[in-house]
C-alpha positions as CSV (number, residue, x, y, z in Angstrom):
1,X,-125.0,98.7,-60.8
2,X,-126.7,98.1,-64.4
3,X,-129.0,95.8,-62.6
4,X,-130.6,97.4,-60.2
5,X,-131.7,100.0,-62.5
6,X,-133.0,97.9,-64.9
7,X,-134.8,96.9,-61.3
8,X,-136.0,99.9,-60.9
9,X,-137.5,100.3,-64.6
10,X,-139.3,97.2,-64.4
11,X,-140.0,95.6,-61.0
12,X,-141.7,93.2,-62.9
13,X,-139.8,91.6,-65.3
14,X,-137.0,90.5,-62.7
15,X,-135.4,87.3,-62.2
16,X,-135.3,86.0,-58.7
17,X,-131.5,85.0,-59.4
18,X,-131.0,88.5,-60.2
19,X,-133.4,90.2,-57.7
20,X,-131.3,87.3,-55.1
21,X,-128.0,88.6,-56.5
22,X,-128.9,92.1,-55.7
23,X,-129.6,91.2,-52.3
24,X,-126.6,89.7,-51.6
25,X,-124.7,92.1,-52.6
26,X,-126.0,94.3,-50.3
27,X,-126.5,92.4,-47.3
28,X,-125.1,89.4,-47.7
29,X,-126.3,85.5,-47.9
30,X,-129.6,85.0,-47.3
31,X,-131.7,82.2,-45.3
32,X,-133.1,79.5,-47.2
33,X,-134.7,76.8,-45.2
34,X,-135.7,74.8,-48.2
35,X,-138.4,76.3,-50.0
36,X,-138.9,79.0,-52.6
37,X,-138.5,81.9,-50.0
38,X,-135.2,83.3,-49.4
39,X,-134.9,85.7,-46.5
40,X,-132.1,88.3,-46.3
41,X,-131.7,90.4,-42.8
42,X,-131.6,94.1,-43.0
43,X,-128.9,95.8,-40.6
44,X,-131.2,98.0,-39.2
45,X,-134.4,97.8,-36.6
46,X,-138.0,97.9,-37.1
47,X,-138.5,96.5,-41.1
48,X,-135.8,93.5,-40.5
49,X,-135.8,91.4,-43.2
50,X,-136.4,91.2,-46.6
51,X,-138.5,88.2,-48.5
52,X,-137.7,86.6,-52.0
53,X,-139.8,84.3,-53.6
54,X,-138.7,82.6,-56.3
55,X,-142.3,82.0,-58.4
56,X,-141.4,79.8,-61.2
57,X,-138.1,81.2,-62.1
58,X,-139.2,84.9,-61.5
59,X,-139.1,87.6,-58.4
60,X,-142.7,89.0,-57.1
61,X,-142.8,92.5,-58.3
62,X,-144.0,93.6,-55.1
63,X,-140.7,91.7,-53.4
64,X,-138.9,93.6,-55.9
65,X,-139.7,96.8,-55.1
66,X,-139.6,96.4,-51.6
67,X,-135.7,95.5,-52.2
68,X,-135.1,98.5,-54.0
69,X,-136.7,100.8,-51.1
70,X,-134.0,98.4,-48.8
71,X,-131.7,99.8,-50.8
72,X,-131.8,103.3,-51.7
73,X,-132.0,102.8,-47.2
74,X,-129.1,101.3,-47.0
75,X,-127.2,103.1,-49.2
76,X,-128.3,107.0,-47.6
77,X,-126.4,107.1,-45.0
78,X,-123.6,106.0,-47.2
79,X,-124.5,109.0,-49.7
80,X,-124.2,111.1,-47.2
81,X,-121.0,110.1,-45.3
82,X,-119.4,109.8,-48.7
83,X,-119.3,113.4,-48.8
84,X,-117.6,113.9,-45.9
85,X,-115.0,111.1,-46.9
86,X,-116.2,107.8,-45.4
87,X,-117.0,104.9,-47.1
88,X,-119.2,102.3,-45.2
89,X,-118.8,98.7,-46.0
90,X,-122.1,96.1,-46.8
91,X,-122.0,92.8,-45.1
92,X,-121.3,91.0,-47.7
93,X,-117.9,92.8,-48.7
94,X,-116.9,92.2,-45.1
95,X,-117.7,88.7,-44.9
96,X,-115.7,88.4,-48.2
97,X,-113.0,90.4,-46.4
98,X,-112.8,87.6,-43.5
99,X,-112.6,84.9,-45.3
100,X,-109.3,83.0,-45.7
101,X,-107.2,85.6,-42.9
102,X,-108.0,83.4,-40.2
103,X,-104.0,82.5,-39.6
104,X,-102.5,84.3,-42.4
105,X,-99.4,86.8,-41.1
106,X,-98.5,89.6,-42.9
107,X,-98.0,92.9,-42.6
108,X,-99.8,94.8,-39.7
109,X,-100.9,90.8,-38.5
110,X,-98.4,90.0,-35.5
């Protein structure tokens, strides 16, 4: 993905739609409860969540680069289960997956 590593090469001088883009990709649609903060949950225990604030049309470097370590988490165990054949799926790819079967049959669906 081009953007994360322009990400990567400068934490900095990210926008928060592309640093919220990023996220969402990953794991899925975030909680916005009106301000400039958008919270996305992480799938795993201990570090749950990941913050983005959105400070004047730009992402907190910091924020940034604490995405990018959610990230290269994330996507380890999917390195590594690769090789053996697997392929996980994010939450957002199965959310988009869900959407609009509800009722539909087809093949393999009753």
């Amino acid at each position: 993905m081009k953007l994360l590593k322009a990400m990567r090469e400068h934490p900095g001088g990210v926008t928060f739609s592309d640093a919220k883009k990023v996220a969402e990709h990953f794991f899925g649609a975030g909680r916005q409860t009106g301000g400039s903060h958008v919270v996305f949950k992480m799938p795993w225990a201990g570090d749950p969540r990941i913050n983005l604030q959105n400070d004047k049309g730009e992402a907190k470097a910091y924020q940034v680069r604490q995405l990018i370590a959610a990230v290269d988490k994330f996507e380890a165990p999917k390195v590594s289960e690769s090789a053996a054949g697997f392929e996980e799926e994010t939450p957002a790819k199965a959310e988009k997956k869900g959407k609009g079967q509800a009722g539909k049959k087809g093949k393999g669906n009753g």
